[in-house]
HTML snippet that shows the backbone in 3Dmol.js (N, CA, C, O; Angstrom):
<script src="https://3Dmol.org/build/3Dmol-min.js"></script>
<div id="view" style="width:600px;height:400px;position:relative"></div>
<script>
const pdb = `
ATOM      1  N   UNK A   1       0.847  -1.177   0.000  1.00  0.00           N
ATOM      2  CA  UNK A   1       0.000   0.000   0.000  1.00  0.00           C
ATOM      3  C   UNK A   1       0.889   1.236   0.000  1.00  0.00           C
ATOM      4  O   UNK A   1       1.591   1.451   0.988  1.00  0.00           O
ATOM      5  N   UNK A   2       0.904   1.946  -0.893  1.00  0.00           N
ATOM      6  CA  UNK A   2       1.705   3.056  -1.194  1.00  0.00           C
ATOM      7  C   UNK A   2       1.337   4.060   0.306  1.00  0.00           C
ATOM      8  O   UNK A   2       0.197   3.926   0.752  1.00  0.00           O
ATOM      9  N   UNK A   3       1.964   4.698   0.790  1.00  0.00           N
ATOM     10  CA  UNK A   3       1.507   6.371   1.079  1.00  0.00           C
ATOM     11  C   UNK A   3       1.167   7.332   0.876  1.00  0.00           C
ATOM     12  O   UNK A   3       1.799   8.000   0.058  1.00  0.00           O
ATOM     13  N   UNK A   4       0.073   7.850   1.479  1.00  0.00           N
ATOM     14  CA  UNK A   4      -0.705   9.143   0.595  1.00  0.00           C
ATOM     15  C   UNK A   4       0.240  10.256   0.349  1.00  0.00           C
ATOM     16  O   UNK A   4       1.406  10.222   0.741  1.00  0.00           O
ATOM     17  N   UNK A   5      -0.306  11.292  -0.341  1.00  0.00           N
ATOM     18  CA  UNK A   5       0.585  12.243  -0.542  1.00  0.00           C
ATOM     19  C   UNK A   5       0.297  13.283   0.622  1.00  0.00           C
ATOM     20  O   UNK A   5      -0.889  13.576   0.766  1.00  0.00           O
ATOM     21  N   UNK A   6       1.288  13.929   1.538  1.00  0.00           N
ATOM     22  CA  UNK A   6       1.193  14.403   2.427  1.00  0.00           C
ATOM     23  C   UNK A   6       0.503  16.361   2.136  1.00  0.00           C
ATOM     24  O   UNK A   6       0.541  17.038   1.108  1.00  0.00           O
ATOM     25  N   UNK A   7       0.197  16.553   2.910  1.00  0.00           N
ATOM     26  CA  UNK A   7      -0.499  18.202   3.073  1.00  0.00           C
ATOM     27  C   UNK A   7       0.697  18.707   3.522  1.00  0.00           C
ATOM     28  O   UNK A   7       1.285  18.348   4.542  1.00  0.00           O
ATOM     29  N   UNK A   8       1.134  19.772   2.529  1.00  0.00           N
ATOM     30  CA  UNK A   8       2.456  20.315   3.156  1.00  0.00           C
ATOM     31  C   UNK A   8       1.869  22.019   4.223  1.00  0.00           C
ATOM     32  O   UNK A   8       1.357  23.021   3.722  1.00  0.00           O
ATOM     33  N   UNK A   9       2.060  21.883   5.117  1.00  0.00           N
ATOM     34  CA  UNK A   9       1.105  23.136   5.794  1.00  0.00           C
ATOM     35  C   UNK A   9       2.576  24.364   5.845  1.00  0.00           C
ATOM     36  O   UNK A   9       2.250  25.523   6.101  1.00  0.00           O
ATOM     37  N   UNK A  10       3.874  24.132   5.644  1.00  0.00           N
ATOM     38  CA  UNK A  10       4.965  25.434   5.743  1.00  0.00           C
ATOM     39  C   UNK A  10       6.298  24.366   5.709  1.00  0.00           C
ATOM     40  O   UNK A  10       6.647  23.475   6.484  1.00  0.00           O
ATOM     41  N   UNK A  11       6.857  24.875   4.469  1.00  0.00           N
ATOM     42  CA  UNK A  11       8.454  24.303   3.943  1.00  0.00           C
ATOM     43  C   UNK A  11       9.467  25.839   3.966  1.00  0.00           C
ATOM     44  O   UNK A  11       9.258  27.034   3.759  1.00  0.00           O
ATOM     45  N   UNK A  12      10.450  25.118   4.285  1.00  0.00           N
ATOM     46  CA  UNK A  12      11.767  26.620   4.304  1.00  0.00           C
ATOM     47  C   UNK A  12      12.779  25.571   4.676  1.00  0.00           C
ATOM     48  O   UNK A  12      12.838  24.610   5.444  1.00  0.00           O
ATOM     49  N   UNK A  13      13.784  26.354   3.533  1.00  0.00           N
ATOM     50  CA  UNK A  13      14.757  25.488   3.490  1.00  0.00           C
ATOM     51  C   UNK A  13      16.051  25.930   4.301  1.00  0.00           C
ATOM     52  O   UNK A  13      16.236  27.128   4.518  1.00  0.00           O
ATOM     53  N   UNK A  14      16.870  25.050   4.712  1.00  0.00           N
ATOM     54  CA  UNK A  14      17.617  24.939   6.340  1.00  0.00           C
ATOM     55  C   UNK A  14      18.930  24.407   5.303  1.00  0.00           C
ATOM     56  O   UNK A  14      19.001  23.348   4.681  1.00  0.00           O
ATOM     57  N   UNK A  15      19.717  25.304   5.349  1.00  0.00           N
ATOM     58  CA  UNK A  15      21.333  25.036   4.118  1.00  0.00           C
ATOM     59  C   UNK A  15      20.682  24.112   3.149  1.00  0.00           C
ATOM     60  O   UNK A  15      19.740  24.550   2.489  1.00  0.00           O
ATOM     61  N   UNK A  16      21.051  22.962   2.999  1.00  0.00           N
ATOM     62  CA  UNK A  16      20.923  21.999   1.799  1.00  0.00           C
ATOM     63  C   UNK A  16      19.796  21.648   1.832  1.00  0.00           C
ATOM     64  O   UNK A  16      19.321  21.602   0.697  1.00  0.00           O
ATOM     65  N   UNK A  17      18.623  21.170   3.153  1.00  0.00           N
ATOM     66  CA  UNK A  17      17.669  20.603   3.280  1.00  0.00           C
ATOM     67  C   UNK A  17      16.231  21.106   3.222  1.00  0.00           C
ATOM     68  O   UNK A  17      16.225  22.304   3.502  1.00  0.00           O
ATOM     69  N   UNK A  18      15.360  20.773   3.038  1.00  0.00           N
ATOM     70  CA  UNK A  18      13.898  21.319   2.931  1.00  0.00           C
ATOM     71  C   UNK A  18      12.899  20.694   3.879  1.00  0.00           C
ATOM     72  O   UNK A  18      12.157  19.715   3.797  1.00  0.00           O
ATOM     73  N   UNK A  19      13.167  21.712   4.920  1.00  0.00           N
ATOM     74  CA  UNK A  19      12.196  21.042   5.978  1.00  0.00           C
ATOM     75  C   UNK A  19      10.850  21.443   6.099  1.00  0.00           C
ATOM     76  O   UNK A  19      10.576  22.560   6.537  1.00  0.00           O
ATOM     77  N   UNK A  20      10.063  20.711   5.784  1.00  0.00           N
ATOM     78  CA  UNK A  20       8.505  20.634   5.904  1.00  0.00           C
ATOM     79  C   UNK A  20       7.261  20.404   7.110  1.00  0.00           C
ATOM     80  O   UNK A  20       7.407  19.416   7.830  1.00  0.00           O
ATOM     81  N   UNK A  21       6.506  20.952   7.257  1.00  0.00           N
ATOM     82  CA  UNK A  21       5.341  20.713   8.089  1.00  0.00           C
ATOM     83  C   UNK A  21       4.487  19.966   7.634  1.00  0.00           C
ATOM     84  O   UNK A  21       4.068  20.291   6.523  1.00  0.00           O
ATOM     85  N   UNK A  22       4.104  19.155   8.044  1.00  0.00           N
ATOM     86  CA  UNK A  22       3.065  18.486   7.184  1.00  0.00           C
ATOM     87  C   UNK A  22       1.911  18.162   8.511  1.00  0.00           C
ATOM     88  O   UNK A  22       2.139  18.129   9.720  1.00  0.00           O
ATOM     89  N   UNK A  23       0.532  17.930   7.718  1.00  0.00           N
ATOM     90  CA  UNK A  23      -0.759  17.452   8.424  1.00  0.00           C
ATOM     91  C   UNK A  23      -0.662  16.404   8.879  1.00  0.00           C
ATOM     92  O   UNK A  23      -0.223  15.495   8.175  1.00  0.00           O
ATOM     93  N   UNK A  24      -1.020  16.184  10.145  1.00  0.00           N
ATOM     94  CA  UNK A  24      -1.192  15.010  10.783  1.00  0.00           C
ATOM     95  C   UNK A  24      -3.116  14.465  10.988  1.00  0.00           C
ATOM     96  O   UNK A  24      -3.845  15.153  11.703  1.00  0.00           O
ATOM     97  N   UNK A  25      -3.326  13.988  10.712  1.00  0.00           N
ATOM     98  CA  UNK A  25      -4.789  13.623  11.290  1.00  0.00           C
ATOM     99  C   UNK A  25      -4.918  12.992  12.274  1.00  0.00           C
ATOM    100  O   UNK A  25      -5.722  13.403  13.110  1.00  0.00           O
ATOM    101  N   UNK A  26      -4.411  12.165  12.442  1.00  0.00           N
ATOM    102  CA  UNK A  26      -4.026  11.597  14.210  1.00  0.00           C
ATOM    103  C   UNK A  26      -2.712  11.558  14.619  1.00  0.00           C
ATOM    104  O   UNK A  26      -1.876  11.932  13.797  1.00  0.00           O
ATOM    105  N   UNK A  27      -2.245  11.096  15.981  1.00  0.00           N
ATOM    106  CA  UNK A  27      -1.136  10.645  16.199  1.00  0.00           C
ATOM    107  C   UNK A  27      -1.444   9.745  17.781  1.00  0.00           C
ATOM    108  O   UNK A  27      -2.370   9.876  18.582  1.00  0.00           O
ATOM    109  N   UNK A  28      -0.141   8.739  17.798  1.00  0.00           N
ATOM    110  CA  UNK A  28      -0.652   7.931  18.881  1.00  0.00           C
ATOM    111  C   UNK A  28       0.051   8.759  20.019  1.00  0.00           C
ATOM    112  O   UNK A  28       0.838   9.625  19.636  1.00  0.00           O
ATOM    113  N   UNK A  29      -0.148   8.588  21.466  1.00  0.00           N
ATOM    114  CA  UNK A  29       0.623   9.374  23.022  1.00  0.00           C
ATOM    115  C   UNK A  29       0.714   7.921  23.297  1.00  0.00           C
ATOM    116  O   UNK A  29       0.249   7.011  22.610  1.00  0.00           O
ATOM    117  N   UNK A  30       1.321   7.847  24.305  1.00  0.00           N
ATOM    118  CA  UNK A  30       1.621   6.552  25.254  1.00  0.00           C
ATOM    119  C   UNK A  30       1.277   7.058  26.180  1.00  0.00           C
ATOM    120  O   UNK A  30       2.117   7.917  26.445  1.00  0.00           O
ATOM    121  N   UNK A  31       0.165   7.059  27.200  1.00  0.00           N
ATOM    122  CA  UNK A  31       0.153   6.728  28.693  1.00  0.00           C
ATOM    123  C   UNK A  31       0.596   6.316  29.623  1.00  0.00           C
ATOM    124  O   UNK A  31       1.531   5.561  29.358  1.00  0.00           O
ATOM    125  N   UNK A  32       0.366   6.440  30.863  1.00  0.00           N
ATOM    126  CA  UNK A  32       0.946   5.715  32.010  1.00  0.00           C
ATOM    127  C   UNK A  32      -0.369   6.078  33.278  1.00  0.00           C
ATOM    128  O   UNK A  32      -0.572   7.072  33.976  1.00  0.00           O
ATOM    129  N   UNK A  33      -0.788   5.295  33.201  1.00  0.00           N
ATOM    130  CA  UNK A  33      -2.043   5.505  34.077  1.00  0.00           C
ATOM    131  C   UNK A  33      -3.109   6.145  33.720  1.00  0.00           C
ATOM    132  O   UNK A  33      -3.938   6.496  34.559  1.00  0.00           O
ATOM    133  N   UNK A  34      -3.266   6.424  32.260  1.00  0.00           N
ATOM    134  CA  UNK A  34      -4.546   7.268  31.328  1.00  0.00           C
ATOM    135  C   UNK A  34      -3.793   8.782  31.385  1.00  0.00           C
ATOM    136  O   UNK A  34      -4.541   9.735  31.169  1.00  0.00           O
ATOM    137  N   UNK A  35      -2.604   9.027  31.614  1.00  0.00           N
ATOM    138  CA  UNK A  35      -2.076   9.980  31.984  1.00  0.00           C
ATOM    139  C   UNK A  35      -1.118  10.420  30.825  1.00  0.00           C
ATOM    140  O   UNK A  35      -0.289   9.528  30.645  1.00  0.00           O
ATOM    141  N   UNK A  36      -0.903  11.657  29.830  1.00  0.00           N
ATOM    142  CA  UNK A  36       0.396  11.579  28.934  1.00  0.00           C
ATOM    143  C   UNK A  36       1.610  11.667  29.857  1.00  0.00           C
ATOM    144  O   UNK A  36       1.464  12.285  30.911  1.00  0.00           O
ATOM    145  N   UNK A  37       2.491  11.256  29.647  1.00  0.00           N
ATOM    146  CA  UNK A  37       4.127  11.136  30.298  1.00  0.00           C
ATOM    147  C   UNK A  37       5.101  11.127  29.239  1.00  0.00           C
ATOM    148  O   UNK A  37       5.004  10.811  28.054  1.00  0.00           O
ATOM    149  N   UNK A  38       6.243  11.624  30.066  1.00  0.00           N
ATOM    150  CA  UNK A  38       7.067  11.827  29.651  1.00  0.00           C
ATOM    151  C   UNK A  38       8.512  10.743  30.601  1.00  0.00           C
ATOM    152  O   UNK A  38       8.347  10.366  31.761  1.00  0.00           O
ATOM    153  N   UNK A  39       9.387  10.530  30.049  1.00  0.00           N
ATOM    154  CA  UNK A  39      10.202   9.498  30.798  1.00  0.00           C
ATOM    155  C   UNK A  39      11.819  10.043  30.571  1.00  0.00           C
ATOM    156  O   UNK A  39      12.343  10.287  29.484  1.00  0.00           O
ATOM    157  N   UNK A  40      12.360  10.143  31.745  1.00  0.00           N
ATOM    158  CA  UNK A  40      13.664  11.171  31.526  1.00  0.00           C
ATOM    159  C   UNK A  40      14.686   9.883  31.959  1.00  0.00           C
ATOM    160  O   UNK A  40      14.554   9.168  32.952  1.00  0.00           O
ATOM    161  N   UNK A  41      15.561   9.815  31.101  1.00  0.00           N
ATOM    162  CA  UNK A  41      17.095   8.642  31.453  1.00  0.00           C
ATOM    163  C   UNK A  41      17.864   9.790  32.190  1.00  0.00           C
ATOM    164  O   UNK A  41      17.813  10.993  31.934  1.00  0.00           O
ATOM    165  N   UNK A  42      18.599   9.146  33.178  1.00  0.00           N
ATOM    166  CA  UNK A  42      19.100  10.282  33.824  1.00  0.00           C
ATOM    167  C   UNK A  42      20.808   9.470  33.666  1.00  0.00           C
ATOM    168  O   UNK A  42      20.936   8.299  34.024  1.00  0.00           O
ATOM    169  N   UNK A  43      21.680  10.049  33.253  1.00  0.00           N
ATOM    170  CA  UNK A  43      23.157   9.504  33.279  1.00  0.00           C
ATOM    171  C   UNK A  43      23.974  10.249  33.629  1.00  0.00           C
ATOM    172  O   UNK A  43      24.146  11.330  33.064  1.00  0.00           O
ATOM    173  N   UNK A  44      24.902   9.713  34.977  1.00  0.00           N
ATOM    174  CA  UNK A  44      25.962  10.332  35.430  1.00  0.00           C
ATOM    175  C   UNK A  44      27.410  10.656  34.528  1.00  0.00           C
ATOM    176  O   UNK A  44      27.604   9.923  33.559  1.00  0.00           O
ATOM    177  N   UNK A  45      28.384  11.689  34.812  1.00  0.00           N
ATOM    178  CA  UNK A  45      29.094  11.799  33.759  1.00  0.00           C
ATOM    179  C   UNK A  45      30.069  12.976  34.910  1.00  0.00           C
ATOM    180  O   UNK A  45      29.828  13.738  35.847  1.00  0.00           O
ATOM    181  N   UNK A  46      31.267  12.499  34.092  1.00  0.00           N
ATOM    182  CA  UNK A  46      32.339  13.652  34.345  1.00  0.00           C
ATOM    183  C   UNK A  46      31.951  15.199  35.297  1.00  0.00           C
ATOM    184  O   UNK A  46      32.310  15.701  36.362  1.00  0.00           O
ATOM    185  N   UNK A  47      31.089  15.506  34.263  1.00  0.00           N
ATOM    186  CA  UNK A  47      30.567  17.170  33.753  1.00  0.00           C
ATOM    187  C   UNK A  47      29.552  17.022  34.631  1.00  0.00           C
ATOM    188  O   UNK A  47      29.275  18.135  35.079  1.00  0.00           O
ATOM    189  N   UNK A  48      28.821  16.127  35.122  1.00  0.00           N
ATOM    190  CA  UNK A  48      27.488  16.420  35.702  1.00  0.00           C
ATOM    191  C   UNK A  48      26.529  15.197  34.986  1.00  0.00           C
ATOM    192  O   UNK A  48      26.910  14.344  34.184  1.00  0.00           O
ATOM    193  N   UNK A  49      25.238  15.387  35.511  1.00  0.00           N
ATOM    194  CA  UNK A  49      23.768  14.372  35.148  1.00  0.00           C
ATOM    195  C   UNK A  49      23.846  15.053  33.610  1.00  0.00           C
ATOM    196  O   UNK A  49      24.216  16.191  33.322  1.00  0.00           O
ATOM    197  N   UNK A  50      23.312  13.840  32.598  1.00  0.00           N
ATOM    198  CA  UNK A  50      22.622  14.142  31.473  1.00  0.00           C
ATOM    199  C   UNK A  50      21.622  13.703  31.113  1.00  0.00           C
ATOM    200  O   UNK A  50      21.353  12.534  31.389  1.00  0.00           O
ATOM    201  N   UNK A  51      20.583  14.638  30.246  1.00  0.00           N
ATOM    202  CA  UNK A  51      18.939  13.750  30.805  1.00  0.00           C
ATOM    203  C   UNK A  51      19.252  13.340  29.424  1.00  0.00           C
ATOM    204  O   UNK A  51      19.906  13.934  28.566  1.00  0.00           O
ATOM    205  N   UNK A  52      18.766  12.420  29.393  1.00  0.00           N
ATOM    206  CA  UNK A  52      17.917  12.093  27.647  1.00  0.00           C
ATOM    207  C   UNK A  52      15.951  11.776  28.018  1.00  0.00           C
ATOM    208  O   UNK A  52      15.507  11.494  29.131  1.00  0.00           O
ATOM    209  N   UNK A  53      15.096  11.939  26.701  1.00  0.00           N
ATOM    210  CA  UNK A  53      13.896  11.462  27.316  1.00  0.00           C
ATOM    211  C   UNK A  53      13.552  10.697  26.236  1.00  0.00           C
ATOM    212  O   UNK A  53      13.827  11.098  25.105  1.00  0.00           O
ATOM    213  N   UNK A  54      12.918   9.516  26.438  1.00  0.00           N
ATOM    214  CA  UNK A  54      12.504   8.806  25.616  1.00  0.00           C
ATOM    215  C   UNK A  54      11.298   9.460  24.482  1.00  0.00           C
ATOM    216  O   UNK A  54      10.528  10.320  24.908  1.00  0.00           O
ATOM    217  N   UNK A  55      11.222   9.111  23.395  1.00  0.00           N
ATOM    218  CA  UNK A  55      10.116   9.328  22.382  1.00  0.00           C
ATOM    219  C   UNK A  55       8.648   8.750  22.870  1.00  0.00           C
ATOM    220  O   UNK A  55       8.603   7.566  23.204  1.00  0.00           O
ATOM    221  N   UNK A  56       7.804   9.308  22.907  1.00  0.00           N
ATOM    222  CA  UNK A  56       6.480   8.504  23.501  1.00  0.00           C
ATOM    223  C   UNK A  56       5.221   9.122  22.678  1.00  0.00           C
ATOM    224  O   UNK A  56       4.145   8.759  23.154  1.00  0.00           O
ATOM    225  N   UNK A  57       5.117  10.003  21.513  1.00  0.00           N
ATOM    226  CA  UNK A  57       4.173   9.852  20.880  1.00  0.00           C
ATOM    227  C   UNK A  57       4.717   9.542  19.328  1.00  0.00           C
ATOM    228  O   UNK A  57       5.916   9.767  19.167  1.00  0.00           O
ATOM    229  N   UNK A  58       3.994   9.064  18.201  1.00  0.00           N
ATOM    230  CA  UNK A  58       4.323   8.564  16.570  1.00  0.00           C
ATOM    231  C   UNK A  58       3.133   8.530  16.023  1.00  0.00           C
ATOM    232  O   UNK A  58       2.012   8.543  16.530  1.00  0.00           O
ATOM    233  N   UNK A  59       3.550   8.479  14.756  1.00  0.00           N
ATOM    234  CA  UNK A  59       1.840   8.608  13.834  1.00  0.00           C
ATOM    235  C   UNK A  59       1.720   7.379  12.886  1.00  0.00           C
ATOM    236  O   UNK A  59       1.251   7.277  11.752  1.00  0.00           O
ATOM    237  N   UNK A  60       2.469   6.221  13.970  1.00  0.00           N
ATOM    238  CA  UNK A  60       2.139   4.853  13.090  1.00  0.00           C
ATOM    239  C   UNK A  60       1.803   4.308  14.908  1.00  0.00           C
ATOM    240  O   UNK A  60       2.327   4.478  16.009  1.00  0.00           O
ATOM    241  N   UNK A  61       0.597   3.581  14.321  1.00  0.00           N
ATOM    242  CA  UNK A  61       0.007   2.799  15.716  1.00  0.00           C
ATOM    243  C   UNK A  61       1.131   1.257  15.898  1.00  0.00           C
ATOM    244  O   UNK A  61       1.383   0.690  16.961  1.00  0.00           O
ATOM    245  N   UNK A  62       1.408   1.051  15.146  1.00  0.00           N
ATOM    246  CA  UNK A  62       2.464  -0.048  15.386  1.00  0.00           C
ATOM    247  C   UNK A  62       3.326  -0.123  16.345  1.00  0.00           C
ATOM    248  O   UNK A  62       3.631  -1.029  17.121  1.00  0.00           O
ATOM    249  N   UNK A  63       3.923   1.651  16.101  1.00  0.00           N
ATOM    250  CA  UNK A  63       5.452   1.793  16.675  1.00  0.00           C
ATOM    251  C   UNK A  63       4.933   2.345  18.093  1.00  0.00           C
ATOM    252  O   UNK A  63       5.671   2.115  19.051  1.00  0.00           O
ATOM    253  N   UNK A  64       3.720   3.062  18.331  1.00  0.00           N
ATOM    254  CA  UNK A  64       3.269   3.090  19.263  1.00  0.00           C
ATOM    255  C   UNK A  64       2.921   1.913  20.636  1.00  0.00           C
ATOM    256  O   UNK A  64       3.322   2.006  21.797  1.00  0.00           O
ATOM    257  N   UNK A  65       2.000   0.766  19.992  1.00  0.00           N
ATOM    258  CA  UNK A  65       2.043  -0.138  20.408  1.00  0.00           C
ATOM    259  C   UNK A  65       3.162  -1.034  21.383  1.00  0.00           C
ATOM    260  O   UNK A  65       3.121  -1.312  22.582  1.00  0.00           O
ATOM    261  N   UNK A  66       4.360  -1.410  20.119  1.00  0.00           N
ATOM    262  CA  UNK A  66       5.519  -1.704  20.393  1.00  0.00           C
ATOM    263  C   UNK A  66       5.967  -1.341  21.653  1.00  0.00           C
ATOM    264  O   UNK A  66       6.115  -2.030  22.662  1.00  0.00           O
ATOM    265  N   UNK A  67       6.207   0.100  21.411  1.00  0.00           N
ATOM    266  CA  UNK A  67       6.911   1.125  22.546  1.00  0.00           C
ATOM    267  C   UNK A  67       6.528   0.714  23.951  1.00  0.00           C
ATOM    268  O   UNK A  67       7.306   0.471  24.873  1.00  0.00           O
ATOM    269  N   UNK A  68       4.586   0.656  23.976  1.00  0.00           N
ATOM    270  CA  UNK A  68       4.219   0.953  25.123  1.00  0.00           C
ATOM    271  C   UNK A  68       4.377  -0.840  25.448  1.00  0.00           C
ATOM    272  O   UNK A  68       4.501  -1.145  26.634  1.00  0.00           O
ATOM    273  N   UNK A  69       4.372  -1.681  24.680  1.00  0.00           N
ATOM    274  CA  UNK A  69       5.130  -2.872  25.573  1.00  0.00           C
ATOM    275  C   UNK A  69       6.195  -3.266  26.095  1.00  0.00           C
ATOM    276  O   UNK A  69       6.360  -3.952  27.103  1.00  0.00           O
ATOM    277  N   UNK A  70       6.977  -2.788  25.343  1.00  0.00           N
ATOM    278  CA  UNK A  70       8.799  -2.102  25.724  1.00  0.00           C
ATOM    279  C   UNK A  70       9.013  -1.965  27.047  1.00  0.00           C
ATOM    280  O   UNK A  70       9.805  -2.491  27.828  1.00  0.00           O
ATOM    281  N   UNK A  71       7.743  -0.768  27.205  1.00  0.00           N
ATOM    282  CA  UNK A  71       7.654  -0.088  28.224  1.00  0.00           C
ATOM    283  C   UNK A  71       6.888  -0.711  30.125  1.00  0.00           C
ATOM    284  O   UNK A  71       6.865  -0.198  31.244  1.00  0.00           O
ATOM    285  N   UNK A  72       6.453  -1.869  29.595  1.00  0.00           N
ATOM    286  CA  UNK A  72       4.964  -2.348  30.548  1.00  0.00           C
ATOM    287  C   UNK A  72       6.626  -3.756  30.993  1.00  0.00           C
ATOM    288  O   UNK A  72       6.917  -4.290  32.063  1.00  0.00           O
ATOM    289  N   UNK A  73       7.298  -3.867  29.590  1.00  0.00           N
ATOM    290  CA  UNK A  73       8.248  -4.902  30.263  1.00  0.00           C
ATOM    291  C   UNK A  73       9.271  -4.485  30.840  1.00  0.00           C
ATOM    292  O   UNK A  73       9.824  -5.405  31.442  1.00  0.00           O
ATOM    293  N   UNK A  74       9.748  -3.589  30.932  1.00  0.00           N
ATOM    294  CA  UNK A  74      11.206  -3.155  31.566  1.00  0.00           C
ATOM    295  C   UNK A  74      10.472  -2.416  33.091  1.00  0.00           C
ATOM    296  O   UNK A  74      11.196  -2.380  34.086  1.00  0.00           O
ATOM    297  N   UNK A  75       9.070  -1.867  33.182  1.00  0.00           N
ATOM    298  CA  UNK A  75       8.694  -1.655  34.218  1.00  0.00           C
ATOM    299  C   UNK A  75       7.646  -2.363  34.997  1.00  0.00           C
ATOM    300  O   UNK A  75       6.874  -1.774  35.753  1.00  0.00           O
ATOM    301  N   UNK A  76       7.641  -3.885  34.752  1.00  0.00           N
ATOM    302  CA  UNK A  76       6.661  -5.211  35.246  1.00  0.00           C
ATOM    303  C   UNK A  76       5.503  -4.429  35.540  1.00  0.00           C
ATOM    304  O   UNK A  76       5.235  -4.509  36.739  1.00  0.00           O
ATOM    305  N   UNK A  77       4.733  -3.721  34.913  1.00  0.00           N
ATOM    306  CA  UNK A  77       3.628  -3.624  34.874  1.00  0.00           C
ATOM    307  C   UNK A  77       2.786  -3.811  33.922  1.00  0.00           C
ATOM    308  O   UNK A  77       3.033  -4.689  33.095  1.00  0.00           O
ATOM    309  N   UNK A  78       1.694  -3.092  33.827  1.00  0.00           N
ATOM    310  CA  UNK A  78       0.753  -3.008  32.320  1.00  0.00           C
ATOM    311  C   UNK A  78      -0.363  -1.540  32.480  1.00  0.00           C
ATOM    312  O   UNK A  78      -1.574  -1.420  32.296  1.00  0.00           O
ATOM    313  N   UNK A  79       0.609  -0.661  32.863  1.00  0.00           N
ATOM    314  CA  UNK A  79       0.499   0.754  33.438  1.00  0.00           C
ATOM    315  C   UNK A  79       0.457   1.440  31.691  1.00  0.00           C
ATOM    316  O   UNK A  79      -0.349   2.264  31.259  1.00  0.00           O
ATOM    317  N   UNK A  80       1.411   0.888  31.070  1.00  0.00           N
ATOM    318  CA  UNK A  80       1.656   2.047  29.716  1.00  0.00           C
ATOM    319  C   UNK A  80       0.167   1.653  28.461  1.00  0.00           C
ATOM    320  O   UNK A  80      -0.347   0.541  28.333  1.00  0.00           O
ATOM    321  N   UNK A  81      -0.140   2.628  27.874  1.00  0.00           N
ATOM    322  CA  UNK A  81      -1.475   2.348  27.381  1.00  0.00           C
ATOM    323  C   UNK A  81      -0.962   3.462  26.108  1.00  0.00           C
ATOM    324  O   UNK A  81      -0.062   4.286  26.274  1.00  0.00           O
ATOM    325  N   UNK A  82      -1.619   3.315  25.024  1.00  0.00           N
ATOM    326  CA  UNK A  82      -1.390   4.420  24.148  1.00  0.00           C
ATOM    327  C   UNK A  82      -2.718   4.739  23.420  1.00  0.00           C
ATOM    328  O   UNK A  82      -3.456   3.808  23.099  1.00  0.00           O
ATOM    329  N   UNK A  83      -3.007   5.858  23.184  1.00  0.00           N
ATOM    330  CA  UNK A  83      -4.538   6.734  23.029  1.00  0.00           C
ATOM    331  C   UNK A  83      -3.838   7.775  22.007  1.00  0.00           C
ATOM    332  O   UNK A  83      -2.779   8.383  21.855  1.00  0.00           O
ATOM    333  N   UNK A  84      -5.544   7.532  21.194  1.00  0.00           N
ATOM    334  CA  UNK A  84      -5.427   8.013  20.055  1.00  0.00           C
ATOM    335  C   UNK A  84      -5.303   9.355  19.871  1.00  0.00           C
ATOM    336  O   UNK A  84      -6.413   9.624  20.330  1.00  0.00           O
ATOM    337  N   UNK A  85      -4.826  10.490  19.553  1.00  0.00           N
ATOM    338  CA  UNK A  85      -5.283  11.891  19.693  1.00  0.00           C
ATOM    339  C   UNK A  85      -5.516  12.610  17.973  1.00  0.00           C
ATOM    340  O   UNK A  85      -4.591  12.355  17.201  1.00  0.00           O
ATOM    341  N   UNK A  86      -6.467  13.302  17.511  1.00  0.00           N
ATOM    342  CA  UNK A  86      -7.222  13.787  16.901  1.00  0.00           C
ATOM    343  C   UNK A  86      -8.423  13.343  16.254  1.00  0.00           C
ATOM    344  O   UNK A  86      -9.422  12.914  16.831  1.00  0.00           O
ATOM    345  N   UNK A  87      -8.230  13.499  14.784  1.00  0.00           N
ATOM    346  CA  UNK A  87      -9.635  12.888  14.117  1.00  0.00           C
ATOM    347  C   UNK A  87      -9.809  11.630  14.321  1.00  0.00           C
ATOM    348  O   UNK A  87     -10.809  11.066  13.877  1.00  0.00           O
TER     349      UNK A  87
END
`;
const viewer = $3Dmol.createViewer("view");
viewer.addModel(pdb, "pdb");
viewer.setStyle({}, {cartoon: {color: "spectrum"}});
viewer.zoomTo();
viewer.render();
</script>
């Protein structure tokens, strides 16, 4: 199944590249208790803490899915849930 052709909503180009906005009609969040979250890695270092945060919303339900089992296994629960947001 091919991919539709995307709604470009604002392009401007960045040195070589052409970065685009495009329409989303939905996208998936990951939950954690019906709740949106966010999840911060915290790593010690020389210099001090460095956060990184994990990715937790996408606009393929797959990778969504995936994630939030990723997520339910490294934290023995079944707390992470992912909900649909727009049309």
């Amino acid at each position: 199944m091919a991919r539709p052709k995307p709604i470009v909503r604002l392009a401007q180009e960045v040195g070589d590249d052409l970065w685009e906005i495009l329409q989303a009609d939905k996208f998936y969040v990951i939950t954690y208790k019906d709740d949106p979250a966010n999840i911060r890695i915290t790593q010690g270092s020389m210099s001090g803490n460095i956060h990184k945060y994990k990715k937790l919303t996408y606009t393929n339900l797959g990778s969504a899915n995936l994630q939030a089992r990723r997520l339910n296994y490294r934290f023995k629960c079944d707390d992470f849930k992912v909900m649909e947001v727009g049309n």
